[in-house]
DSSP file (Angstrom, degrees, kcal/mol; ACC not computed):
  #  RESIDUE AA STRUCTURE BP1 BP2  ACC     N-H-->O    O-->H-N    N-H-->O    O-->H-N    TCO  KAPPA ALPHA  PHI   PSI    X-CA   Y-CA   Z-CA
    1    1 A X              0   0    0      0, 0.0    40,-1.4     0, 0.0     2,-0.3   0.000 360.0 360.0 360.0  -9.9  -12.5   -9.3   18.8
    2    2 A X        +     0   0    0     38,-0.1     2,-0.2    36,-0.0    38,-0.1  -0.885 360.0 169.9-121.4 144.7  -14.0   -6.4   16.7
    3    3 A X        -     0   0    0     -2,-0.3    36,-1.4     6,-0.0     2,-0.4  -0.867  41.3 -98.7-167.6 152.4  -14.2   -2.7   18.1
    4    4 A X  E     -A   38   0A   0     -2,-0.2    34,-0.3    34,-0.2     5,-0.1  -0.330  43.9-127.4 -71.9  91.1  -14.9    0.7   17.1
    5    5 A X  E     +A   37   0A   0     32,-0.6    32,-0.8    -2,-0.4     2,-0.2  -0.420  46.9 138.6 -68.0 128.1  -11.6    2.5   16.5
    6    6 A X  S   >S-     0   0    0     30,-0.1     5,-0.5    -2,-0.1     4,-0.5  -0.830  72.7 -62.0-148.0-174.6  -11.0    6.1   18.6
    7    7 A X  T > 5S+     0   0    0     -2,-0.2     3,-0.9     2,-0.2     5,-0.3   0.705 130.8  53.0 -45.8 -25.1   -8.5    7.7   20.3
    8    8 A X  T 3 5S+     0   0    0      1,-0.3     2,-9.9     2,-0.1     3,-0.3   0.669  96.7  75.4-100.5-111.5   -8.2    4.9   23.1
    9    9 A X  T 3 5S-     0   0    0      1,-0.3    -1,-0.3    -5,-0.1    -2,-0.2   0.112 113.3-106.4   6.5 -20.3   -7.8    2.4   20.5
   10   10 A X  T X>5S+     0   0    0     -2,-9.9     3,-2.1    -3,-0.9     4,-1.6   0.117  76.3 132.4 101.0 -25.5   -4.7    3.0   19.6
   11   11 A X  H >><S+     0   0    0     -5,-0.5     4,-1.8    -3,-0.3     3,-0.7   0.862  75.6  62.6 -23.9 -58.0   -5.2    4.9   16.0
   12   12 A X  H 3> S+     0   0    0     -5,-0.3     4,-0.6    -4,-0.3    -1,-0.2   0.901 105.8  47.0 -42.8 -37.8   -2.6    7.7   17.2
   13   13 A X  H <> S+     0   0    0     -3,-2.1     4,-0.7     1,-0.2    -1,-0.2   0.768 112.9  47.5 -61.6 -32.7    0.3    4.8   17.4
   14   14 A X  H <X S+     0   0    0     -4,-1.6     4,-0.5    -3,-0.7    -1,-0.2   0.553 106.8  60.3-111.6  -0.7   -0.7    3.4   14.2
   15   15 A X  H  < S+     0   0    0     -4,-1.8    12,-0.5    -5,-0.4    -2,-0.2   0.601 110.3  43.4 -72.4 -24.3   -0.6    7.0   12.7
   16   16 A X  H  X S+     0   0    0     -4,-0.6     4,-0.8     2,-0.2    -2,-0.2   0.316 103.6  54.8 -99.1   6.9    2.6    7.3   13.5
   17   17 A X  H  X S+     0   0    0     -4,-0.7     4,-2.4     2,-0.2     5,-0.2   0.753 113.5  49.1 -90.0 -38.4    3.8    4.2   12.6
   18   18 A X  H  X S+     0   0    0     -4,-0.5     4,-2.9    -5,-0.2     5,-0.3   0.914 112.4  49.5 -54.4 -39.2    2.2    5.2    8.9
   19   19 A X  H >> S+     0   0    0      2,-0.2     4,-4.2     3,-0.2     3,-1.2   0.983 110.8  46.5 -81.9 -75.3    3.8    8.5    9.0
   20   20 A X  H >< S+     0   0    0     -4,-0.8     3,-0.8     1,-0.3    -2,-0.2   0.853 119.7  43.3 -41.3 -69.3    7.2    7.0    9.9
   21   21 A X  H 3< S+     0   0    0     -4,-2.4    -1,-0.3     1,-0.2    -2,-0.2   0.785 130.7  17.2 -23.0 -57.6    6.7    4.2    6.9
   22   22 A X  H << S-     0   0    0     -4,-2.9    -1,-0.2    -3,-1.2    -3,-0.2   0.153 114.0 -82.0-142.9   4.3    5.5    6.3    4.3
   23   23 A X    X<  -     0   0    0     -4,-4.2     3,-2.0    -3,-0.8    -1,-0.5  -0.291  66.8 -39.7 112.8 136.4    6.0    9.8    4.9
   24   24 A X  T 3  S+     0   0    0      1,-0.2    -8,-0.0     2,-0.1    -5,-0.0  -0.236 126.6  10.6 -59.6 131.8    4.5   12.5    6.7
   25   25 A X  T 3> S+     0   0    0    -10,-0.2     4,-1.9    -2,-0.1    -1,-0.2   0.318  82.4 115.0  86.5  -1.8    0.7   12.5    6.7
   26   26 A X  H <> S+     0   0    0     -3,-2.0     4,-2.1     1,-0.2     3,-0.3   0.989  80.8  61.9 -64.7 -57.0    0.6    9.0    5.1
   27   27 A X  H  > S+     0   0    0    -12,-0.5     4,-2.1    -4,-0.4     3,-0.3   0.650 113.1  32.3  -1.2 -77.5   -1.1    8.7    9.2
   28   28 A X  H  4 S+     0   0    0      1,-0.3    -1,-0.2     2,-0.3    -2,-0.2   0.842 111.9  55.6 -69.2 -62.0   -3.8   11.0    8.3
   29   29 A X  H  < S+     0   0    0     -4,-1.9     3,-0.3    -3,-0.3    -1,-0.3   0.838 117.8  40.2 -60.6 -54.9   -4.3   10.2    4.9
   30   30 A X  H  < S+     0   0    0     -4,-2.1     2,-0.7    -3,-0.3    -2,-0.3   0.947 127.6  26.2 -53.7 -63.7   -4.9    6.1    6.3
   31   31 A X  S  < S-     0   0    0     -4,-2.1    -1,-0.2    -5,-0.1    -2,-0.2  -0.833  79.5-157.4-135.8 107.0   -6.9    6.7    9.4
   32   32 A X    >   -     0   0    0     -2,-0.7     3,-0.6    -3,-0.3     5,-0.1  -0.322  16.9-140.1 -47.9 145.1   -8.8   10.1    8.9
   33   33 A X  T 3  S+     0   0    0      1,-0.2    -1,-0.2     3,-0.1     4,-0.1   0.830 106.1  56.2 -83.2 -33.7   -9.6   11.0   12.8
   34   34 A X  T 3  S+     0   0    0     -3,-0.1     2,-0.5     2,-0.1    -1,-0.2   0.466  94.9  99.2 -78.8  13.6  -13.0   12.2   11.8
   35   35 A X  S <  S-     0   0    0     -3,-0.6     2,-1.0   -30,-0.0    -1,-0.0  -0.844  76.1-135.3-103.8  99.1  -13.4    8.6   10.3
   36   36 A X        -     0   0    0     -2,-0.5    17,-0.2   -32,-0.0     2,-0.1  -0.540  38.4-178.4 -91.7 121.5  -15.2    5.8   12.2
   37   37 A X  E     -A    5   0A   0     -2,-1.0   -32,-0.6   -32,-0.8     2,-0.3  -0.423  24.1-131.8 -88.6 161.6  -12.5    2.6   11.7
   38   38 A X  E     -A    4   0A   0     13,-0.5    13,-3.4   -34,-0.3     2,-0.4  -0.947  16.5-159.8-103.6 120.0  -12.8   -1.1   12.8
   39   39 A X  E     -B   50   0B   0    -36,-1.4    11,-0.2    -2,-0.3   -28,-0.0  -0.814   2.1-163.8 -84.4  79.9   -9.8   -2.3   14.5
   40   40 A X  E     +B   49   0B   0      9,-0.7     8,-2.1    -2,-0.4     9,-1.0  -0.313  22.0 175.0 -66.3 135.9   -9.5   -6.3   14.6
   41   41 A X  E     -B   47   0B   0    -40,-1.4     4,-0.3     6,-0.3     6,-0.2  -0.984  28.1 -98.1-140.8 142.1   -6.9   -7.2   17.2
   42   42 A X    >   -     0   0    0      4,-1.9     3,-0.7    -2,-0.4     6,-0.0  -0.067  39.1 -93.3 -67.4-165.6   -5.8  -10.2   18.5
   43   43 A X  T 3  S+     0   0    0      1,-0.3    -1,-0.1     2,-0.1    -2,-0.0   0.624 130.8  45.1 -89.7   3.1   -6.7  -12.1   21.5
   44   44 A X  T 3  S-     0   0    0      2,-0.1     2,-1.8     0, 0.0    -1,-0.3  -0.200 125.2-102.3-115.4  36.0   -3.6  -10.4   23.5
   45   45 A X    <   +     0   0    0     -3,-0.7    -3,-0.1    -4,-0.3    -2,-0.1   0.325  64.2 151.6  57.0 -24.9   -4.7   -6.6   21.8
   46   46 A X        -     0   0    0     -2,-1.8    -4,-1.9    -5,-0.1     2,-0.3  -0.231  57.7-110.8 -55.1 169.8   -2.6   -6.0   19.3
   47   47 A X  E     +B   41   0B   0     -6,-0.2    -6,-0.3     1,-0.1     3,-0.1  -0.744  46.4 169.1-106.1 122.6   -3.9   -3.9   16.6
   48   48 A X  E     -     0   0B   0     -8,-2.1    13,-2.3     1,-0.6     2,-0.3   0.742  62.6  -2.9 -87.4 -45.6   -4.3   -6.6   13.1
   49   49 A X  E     -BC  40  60B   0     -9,-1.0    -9,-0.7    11,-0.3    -1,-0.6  -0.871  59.8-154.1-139.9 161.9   -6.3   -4.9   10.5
   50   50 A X  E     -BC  39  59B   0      9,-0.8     8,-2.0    -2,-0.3     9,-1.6  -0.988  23.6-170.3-137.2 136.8   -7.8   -1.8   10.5
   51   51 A X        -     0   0    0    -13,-3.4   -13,-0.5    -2,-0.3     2,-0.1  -0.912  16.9-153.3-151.6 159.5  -10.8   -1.3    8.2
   52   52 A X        -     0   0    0     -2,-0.4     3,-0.4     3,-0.3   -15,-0.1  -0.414  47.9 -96.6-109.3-170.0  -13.2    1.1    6.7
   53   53 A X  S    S+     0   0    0      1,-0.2    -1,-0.1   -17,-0.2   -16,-0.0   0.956 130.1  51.1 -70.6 -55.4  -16.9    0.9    5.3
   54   54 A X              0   0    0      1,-0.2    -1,-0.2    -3,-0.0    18,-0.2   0.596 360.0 360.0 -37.3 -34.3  -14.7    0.6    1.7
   55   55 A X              0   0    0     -3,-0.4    -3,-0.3    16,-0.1    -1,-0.2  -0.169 360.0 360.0 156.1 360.0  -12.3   -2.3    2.8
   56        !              0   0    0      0, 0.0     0, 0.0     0, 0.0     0, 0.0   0.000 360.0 360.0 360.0 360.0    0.0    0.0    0.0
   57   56 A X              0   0    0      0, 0.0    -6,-0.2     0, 0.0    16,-0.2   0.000 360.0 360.0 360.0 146.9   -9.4   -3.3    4.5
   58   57 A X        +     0   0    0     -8,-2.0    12,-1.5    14,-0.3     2,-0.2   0.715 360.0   6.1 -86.4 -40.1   -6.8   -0.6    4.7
   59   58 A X  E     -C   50   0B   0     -9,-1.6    -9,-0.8    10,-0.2     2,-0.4  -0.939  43.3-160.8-133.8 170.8   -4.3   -2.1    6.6
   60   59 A X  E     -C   49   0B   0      8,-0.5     8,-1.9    -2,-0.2     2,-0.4  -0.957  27.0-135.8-122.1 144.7   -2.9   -5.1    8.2
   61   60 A X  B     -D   67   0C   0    -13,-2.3     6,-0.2    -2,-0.4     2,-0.2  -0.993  17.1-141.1-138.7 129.8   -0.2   -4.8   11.0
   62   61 A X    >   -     0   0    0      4,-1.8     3,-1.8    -2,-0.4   -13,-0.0  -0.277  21.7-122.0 -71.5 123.5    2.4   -7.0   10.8
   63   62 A X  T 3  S+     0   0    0      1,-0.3   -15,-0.0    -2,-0.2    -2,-0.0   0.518 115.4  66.9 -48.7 -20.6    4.2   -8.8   13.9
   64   63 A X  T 3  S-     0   0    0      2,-0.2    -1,-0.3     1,-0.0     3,-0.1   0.583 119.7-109.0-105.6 -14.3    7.4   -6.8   12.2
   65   64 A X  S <  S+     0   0    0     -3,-1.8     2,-0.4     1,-0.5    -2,-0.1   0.481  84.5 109.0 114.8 -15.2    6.0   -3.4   13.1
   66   65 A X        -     0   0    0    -45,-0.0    -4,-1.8    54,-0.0    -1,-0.5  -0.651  66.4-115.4-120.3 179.5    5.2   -2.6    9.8
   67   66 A X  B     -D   61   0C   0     -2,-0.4     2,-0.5    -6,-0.2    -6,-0.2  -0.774  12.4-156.8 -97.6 126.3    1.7   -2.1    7.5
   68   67 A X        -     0   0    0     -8,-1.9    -8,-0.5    -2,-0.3     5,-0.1  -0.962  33.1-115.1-109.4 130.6    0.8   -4.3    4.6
   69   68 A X        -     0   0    0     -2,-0.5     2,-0.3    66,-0.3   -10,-0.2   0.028  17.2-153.0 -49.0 146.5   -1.7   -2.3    2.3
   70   69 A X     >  -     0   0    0    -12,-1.5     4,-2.1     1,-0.2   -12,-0.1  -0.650  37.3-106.8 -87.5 166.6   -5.2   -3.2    1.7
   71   70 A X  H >> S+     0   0    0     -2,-0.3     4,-1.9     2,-0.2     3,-0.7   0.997 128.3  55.4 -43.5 -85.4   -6.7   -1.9   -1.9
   72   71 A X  H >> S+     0   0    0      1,-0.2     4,-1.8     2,-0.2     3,-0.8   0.705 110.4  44.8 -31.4 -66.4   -8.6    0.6    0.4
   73   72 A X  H 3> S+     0   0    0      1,-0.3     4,-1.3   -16,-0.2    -1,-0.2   0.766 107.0  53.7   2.0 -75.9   -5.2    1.7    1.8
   74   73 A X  H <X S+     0   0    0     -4,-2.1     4,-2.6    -3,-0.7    -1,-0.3   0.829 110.4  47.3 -67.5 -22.8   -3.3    1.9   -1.3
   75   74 A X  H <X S+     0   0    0     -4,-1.9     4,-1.7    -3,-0.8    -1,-0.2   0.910 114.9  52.6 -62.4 -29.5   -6.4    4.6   -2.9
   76   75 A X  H >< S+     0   0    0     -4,-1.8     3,-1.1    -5,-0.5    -2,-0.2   0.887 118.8  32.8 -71.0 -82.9   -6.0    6.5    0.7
   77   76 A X  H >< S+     0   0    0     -4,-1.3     3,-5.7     1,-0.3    -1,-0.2   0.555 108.7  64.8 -13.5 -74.9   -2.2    6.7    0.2
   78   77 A X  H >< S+     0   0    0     -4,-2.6     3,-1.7     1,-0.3    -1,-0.3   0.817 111.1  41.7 -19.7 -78.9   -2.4    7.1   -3.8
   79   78 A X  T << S+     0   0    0     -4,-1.7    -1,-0.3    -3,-1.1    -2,-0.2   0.611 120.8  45.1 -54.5 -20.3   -4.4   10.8   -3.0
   80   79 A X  T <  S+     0   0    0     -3,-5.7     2,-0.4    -4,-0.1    -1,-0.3   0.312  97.6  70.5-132.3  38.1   -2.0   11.6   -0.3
   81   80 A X  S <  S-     0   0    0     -3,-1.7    -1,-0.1    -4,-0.2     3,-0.1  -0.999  86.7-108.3-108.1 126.0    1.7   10.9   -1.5
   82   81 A X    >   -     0   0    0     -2,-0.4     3,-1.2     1,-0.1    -2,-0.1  -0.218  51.5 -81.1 -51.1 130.6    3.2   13.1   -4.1
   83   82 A X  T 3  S+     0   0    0      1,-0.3     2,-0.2     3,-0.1    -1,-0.1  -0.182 115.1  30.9 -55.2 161.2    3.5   11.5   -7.4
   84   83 A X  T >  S+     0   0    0     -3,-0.1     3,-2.1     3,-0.1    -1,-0.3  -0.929  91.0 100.6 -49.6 -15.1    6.3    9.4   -7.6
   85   84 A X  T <  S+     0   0    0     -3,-1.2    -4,-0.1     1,-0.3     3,-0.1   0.030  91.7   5.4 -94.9 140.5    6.9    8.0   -4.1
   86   85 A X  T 3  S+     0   0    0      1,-0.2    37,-1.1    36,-0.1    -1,-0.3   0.037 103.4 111.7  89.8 -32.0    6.0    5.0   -3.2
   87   86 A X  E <   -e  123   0D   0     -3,-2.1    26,-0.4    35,-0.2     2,-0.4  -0.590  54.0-150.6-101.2 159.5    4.7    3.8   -6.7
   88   87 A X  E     -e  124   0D   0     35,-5.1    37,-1.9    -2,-0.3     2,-1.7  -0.916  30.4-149.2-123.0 133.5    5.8    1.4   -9.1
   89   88 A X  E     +eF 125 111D   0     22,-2.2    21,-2.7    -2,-0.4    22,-0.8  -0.699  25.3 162.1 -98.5  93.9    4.6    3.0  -12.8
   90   89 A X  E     -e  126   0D   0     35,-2.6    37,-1.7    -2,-1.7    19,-0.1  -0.706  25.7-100.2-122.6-160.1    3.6    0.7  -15.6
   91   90 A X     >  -     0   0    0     17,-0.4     4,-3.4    -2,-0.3     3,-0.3  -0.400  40.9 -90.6-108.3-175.5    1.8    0.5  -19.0
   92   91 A X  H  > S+     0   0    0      1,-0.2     4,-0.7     2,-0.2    -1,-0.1   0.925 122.1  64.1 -63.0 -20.7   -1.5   -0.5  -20.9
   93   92 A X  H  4 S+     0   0    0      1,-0.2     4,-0.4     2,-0.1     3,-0.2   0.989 111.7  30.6 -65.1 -43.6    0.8   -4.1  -21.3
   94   93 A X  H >> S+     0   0    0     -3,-0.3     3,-1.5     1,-0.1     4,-1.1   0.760  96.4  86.2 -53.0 -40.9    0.9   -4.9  -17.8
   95   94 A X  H 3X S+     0   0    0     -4,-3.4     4,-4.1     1,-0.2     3,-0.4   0.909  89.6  50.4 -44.4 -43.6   -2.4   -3.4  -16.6
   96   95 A X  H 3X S+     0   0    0     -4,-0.7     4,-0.8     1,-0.3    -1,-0.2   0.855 117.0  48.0 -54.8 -35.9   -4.8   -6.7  -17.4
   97   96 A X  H <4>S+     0   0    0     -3,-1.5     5,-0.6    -4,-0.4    -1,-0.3   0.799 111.5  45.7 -94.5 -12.8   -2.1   -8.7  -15.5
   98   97 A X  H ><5S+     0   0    0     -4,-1.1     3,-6.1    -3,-0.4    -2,-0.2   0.840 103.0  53.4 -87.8 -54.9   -1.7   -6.9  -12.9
   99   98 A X  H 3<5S+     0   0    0     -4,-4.1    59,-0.4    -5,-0.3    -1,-0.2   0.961 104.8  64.1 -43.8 -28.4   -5.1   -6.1  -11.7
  100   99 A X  T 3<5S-     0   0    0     -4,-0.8    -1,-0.2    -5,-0.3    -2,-0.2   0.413 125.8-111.0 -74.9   0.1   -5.5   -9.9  -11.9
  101  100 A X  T < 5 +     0   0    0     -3,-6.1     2,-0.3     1,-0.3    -3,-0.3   0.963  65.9 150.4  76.3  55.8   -2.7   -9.7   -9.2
  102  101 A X      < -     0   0    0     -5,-0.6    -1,-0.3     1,-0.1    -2,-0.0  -0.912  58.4 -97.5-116.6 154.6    0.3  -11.2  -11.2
  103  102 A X        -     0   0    0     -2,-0.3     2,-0.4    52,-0.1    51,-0.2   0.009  31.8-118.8 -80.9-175.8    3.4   -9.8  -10.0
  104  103 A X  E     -G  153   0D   0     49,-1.4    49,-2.3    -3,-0.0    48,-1.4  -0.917  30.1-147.0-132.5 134.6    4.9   -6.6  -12.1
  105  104 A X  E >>  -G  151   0D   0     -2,-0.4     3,-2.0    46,-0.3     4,-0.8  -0.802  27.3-110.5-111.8 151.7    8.8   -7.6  -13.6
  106  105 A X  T 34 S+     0   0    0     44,-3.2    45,-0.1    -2,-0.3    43,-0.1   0.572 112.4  68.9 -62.1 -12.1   11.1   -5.0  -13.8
  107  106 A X  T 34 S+     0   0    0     43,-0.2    -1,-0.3    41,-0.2    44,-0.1   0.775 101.7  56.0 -67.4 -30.3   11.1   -4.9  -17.8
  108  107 A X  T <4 S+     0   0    0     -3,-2.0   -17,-0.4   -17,-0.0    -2,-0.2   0.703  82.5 101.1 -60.1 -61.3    7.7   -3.6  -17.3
  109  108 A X     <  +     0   0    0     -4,-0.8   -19,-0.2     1,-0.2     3,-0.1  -0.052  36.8 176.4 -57.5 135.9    8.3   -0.6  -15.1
  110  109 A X  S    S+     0   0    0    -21,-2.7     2,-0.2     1,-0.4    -1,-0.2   0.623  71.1  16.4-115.5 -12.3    8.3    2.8  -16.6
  111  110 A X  B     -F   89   0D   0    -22,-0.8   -22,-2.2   -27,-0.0    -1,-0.4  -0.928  55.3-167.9-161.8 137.6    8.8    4.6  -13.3
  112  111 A X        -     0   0    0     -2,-0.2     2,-0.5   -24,-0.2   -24,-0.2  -0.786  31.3-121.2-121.7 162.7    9.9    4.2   -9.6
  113  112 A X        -     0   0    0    -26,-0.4     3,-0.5    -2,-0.2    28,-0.1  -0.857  36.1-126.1 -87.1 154.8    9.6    6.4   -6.5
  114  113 A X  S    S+     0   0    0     -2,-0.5    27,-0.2     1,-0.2    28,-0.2   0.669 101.1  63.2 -67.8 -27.4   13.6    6.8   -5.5
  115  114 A X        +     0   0    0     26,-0.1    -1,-0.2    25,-0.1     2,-0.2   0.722  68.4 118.2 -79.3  -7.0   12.8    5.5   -1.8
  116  115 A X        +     0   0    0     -3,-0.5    25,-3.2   -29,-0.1     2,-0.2  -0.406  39.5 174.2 -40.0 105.1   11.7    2.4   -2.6
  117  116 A X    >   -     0   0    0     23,-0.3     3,-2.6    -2,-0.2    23,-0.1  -0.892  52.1 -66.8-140.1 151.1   14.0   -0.6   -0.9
  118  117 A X  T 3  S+     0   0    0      1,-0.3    20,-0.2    -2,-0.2    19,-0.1  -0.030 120.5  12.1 -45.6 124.1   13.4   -4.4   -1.0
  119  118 A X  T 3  S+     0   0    0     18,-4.7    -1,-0.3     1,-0.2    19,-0.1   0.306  91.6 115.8  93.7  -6.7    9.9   -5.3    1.4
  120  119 A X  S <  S-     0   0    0     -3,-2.6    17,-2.9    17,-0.3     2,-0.8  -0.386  72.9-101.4 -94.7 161.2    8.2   -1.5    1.9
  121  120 A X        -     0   0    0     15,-0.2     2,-0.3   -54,-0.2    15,-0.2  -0.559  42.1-166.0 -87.9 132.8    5.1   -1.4    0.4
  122  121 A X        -     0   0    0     -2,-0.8    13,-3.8   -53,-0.1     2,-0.2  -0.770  25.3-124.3-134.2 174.3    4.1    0.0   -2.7
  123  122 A X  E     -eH  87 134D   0    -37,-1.1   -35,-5.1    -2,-0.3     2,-0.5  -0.807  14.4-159.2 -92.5 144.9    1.7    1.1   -5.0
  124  123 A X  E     +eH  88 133D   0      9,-0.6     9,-1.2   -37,-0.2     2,-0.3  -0.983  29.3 170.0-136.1 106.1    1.6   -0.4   -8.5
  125  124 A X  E     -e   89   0D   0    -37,-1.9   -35,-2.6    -2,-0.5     6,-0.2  -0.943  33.8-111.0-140.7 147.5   -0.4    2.5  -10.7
  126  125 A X  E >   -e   90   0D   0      4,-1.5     3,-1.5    -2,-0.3   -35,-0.2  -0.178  34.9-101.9 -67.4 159.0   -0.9    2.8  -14.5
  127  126 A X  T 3  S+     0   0    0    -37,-1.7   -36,-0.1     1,-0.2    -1,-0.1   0.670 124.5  60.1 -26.4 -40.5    0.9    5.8  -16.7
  128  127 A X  T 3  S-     0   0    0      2,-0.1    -1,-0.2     1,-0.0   -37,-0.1   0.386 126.9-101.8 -92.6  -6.7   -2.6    7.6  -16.8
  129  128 A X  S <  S+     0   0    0     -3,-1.5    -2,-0.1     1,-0.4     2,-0.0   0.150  75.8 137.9 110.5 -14.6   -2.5    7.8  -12.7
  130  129 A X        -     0   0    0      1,-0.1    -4,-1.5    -5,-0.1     2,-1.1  -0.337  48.9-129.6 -58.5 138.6   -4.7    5.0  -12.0
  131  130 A X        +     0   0    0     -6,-0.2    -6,-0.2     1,-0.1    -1,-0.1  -0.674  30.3 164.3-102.9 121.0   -4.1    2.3   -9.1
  132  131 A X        -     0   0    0     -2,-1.1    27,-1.9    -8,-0.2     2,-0.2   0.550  57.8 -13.6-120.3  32.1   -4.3   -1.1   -9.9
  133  132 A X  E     -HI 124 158D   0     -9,-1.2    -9,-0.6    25,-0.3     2,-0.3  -0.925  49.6-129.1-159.6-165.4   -2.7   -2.9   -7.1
  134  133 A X  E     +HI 123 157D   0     23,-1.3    22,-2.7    -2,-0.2    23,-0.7  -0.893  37.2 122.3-147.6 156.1   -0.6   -2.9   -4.1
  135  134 A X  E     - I   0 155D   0    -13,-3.8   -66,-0.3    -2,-0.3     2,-0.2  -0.209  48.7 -49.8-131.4-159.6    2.4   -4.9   -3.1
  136  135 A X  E     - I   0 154D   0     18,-1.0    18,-1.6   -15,-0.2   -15,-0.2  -0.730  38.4-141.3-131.0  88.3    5.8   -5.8   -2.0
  137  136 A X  E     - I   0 153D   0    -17,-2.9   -18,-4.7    -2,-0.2   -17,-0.3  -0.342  13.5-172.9 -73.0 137.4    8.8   -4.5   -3.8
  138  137 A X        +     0   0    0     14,-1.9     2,-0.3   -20,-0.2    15,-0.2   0.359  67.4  48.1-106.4   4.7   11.2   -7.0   -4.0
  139  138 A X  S    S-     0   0    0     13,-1.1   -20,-0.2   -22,-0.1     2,-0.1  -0.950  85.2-110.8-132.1 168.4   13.9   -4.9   -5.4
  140  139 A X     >  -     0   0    0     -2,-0.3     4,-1.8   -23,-0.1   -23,-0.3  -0.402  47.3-100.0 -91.2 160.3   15.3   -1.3   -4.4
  141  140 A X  H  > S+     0   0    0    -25,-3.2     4,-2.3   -27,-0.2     3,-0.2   0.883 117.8  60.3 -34.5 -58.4   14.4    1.3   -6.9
  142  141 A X  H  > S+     0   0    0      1,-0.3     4,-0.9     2,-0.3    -1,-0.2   0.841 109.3  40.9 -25.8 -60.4   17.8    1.2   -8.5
  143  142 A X  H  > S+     0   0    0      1,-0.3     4,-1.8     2,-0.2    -1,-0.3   0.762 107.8  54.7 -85.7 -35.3   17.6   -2.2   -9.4
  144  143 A X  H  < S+     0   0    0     -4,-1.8    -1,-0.3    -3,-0.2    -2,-0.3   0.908 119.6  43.1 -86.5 -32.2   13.8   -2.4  -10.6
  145  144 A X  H  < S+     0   0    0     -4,-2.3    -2,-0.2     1,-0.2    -1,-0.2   0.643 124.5  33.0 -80.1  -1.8   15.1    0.7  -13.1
  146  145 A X  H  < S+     0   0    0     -4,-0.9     2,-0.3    -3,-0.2    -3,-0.2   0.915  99.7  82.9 -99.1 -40.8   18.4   -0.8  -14.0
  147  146 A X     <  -     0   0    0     -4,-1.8    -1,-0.2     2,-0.2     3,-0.0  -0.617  55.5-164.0-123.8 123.1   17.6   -4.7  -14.1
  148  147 A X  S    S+     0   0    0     -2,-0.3     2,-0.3    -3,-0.1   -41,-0.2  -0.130  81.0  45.0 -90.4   7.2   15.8   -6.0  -17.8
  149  148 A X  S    S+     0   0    0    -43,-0.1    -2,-0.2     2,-0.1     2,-0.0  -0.997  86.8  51.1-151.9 168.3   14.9   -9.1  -15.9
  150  149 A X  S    S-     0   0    0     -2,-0.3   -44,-3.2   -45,-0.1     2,-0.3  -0.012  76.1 -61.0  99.5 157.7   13.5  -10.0  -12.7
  151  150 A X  E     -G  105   0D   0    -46,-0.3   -46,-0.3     1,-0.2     3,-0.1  -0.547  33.6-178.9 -73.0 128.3   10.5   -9.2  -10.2
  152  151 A X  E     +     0   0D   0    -48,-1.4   -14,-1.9    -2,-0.3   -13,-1.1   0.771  64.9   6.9 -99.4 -22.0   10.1   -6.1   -9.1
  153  152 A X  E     -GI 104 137D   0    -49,-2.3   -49,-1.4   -16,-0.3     2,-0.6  -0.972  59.9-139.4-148.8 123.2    6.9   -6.0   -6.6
  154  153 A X  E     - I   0 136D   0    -18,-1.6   -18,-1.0    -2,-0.4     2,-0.3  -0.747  30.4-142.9 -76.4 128.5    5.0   -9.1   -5.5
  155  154 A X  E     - I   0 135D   0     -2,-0.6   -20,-0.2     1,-0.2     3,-0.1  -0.811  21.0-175.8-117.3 160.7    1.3   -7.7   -5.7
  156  155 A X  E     +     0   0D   0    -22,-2.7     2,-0.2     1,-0.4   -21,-0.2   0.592  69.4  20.8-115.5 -19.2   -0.7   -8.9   -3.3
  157  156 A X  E    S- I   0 134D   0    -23,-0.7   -23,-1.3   -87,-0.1    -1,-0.4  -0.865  70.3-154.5-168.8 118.1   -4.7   -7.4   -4.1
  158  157 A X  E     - I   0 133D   0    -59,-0.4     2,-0.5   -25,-0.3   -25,-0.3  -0.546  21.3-120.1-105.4 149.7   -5.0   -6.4   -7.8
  159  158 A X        -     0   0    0    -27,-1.9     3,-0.2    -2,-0.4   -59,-0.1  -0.877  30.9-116.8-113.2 103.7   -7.9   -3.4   -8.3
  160  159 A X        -     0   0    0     -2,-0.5   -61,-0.0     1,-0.1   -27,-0.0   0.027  26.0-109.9 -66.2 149.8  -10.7   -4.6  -10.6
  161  160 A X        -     0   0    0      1,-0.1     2,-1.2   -65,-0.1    -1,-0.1  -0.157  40.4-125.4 -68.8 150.2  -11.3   -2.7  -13.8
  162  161 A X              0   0    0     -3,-0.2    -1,-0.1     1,-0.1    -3,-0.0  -0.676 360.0 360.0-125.9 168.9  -14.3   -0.9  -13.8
  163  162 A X              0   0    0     -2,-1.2    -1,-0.1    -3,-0.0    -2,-0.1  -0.156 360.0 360.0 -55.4 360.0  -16.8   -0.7  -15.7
């Protein structure tokens, strides 16, 4: 079920599906070639999570698209240009968040501008830190405009350390 991801694996396909998601190099930046991956697939071969000696980086989605692991969102975090992709909040929110409670739009202090209801995001403190990843459930616009409501369901909160 489990098997050593390289070129025959499929990794180029799912390098470009990252790229296409998240921006050129988001590919790279997810599954390093020089990198030895695990690819879990189901029992008819498609590609299900992909994961590193750190965690799980991705899951792929029957819809074509990637939902982050914690490992993921750090990959990402180091190779997307501040803002994109992230949902920004402050020292009130961090405690709840790492604890994986979703982040409401009163909360947010910054969005990336491509950000549309479902993509995935990163949910990182003021100071740069990430301490989750998600689901946005609103477009940018709307998580900077709208004083009530959820903006990202988070899905794997990033424990403080120590």
């Amino acid at each position: 079920m489990s098997e050593s991801a390289d070129g025959s694996a499929g990794l180029p396909q799912l390098r470009t599906i990252a790229d296409y998601q998240f921006g050129s190099g988001a590919g790279a930046a997810l599954f390093p070639p020089d990198e030895s991956l695990t690819v879990k697939r189901t029992t008819s071969g498609r590609p299900q999570q992909v994961h590193a000696e750190a965690g799980r980086i991705v899951s792929f989605g029957t819809d074509g698209r990637f939902t982050l692991g914690l490992e993921g969102g750090r990959r990402l975090d180091t190779a997307l240009a501040h803002p994109a992709y992230r949902v920004v909040v402050d020292d009130e929110s961090e405690p709840f968040v790492r604890e994986e409670k979703n982040v409401f739009t009163k909360f947010v202090l910054e969005v990336g501008d491509e950000i549309r209801p479902g993509d995935e995001v990163l949910v990182v403190h003021e100071r740069g830190e990430l301490l989750a990843v998600g689901t946005a459930r609103l477009d940018a616009g709307a998580i900077r405009d709208f004083e009530t409501g959820m903006a990202v369901n988070v899905r794997e909160g990033a424990p403080a350390e120590t």
